[in-house]
C-alpha positions in Angstrom: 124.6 45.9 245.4 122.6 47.9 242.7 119.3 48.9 241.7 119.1 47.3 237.6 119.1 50.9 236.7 121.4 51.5 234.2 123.3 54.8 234.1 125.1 54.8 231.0 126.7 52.6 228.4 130.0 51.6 227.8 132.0 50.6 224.5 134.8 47.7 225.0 137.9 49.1 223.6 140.2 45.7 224.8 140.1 42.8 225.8 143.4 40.9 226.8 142.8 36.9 227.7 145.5 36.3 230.6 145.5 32.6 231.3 142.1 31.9 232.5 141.3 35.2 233.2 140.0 38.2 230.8 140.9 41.8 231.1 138.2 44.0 230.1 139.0 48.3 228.8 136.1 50.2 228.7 135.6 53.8 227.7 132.7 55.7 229.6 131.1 58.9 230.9 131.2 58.1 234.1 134.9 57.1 234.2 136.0 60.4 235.7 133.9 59.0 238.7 135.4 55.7 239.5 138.7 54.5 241.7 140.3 51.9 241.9 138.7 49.0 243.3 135.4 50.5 243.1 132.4 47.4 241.8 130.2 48.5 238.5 128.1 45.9 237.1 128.6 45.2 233.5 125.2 43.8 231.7 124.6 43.0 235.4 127.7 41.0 235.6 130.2 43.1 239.1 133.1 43.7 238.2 135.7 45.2 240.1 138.0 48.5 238.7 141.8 47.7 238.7 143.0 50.6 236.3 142.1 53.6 234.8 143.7 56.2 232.2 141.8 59.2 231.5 138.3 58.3 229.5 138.7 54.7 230.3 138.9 52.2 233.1 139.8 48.0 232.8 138.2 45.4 235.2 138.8 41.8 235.0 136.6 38.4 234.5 137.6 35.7 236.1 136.8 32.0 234.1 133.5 31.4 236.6 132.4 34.5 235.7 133.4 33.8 232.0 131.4 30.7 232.2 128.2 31.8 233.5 128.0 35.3 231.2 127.6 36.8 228.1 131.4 37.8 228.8 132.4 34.9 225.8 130.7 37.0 223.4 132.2 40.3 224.1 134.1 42.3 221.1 136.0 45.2 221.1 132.9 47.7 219.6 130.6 46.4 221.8 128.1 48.1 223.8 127.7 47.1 227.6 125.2 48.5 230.2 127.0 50.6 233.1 126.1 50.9 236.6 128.0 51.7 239.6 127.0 50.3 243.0 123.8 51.9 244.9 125.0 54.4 247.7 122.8 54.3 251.1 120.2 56.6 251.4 119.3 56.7 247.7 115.8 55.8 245.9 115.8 52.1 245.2 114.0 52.8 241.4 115.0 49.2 240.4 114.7 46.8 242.6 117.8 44.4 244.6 120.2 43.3 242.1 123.4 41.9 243.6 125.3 41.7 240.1 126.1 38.2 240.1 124.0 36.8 237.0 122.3 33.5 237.5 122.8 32.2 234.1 122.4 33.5 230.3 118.8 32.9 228.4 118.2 33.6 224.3 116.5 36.2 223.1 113.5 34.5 221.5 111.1 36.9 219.7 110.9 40.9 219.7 107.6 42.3 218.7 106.9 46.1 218.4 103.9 47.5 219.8 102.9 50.9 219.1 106.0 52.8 220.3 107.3 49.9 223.1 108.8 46.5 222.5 107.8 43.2 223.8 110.9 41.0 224.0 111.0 37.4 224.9 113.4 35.1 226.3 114.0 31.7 227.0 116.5 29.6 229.4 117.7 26.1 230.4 115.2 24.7 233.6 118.3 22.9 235.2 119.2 25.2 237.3 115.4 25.7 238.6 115.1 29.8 238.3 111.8 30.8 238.1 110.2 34.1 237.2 106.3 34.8 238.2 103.8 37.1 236.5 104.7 41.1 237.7 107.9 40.0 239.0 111.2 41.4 239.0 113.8 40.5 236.5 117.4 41.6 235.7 118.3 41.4 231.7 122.0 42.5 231.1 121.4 44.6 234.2 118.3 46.0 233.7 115.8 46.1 236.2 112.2 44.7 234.4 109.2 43.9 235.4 107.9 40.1 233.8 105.3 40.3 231.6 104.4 36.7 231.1 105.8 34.1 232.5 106.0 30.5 231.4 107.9 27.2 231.7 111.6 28.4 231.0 110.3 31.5 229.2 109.4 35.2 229.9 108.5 38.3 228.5 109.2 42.2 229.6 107.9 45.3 228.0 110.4 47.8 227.2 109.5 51.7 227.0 111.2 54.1 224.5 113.7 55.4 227.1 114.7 52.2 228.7 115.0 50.9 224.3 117.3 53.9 223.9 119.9 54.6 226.6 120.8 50.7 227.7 122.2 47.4 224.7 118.3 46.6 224.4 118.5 48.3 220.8 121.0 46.4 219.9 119.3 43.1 220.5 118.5 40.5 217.6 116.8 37.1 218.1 119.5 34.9 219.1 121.1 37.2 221.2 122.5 36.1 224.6 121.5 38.0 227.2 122.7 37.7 231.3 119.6 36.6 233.8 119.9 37.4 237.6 116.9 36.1 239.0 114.8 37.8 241.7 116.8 37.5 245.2 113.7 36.8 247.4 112.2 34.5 244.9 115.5 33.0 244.6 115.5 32.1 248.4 112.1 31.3 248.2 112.4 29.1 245.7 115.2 27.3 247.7 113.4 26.7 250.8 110.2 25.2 249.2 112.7 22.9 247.2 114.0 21.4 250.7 110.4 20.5 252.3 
């Protein structure tokens, strides 16, 4: 379980396909910290820790996870948003994000304003995930509050910090992006679908 408040980033130093499955090396700041077997979500995608030497740590990606991610684009270089799982008795700043993304969307425009960004994105209706107006959203892991909502389509507002320390500087139209939709709406959703 985690919070969509992203600690640090991480750069991908490896990546080694083993049959279906991709193993992932990541150098980080908060390496030092983990263990073995210890969940950090990855752009919002949990991962679990199965090695570590010294500044970095590998996890691995199974092909369902492979499938429904971002993890296809990956490169060695890249930049990923880091965050370890919440401990009990912390603030909840986010909001509920289990780290298992719902599917990917495209980032469709980005629009400065005045010293914030508005960034908009759009996904496939198939699967049915909806966002609502001041809702929560996860984006590569980052908890976000929904700006506008539409028809397959959403916008968020993103502050200086938030633009800074996580891969939202890095983003370019075009960019795929991971989407965990709300978990209460999610439910929600579900249970109006079966009346």
């Amino acid at each position: 379980m985690f919070t969509g408040i992203i600690e640090t980033l991480g750069e991908i130093k490896a990546l080694h396909k083993d049959g279906g499955n991709v193993h992932i090396t990541i150098a980080s700041s908060v390496t030092d910290e983990l263990k073995i077997d210890q969940s950090v979500a990855h752009n919002g995608v949990c991962l679990t820790v199965i090695a570590i030497n010294k500044n970095e740590y590998t996890v691995t990606a199974i092909q369902e996870t492979i499938d429904k991610t971002n993890l296809s684009d990956w490169k060695t270089g890249d930049f990923v948003n880091l965050e370890r799982a919440m401990k009990l008795g912390d603030r909840l700043d986010g909001h509920i994000v289990q780290g298992h993304v719902d599917q990917t969307g495209i980032c469709k425009s980005i629009q400065e304003a005045n010293g914030s960004w508005y960034f908009t994105f759009e996904y496939d209706p198939i699967l049915n995930n909806l966002t609502i107006e001041k809702g929560s959203i996860t984006i590569n892991g980052v908890s976000l509050t929904v700006v506008n909502s539409l028809k397959n389509e959403f916008s968020v507002a993103i502050i200086p910090y938030t633009y800074e320390h996580t891969n939202f500087k890095n983003f370019k139209v075009g960019t795929k992006i991971n989407l965990e939709f709300d978990v209460i709406g999610k439910y929600v959703s579900k249970l109006y679908s079966l009346k």
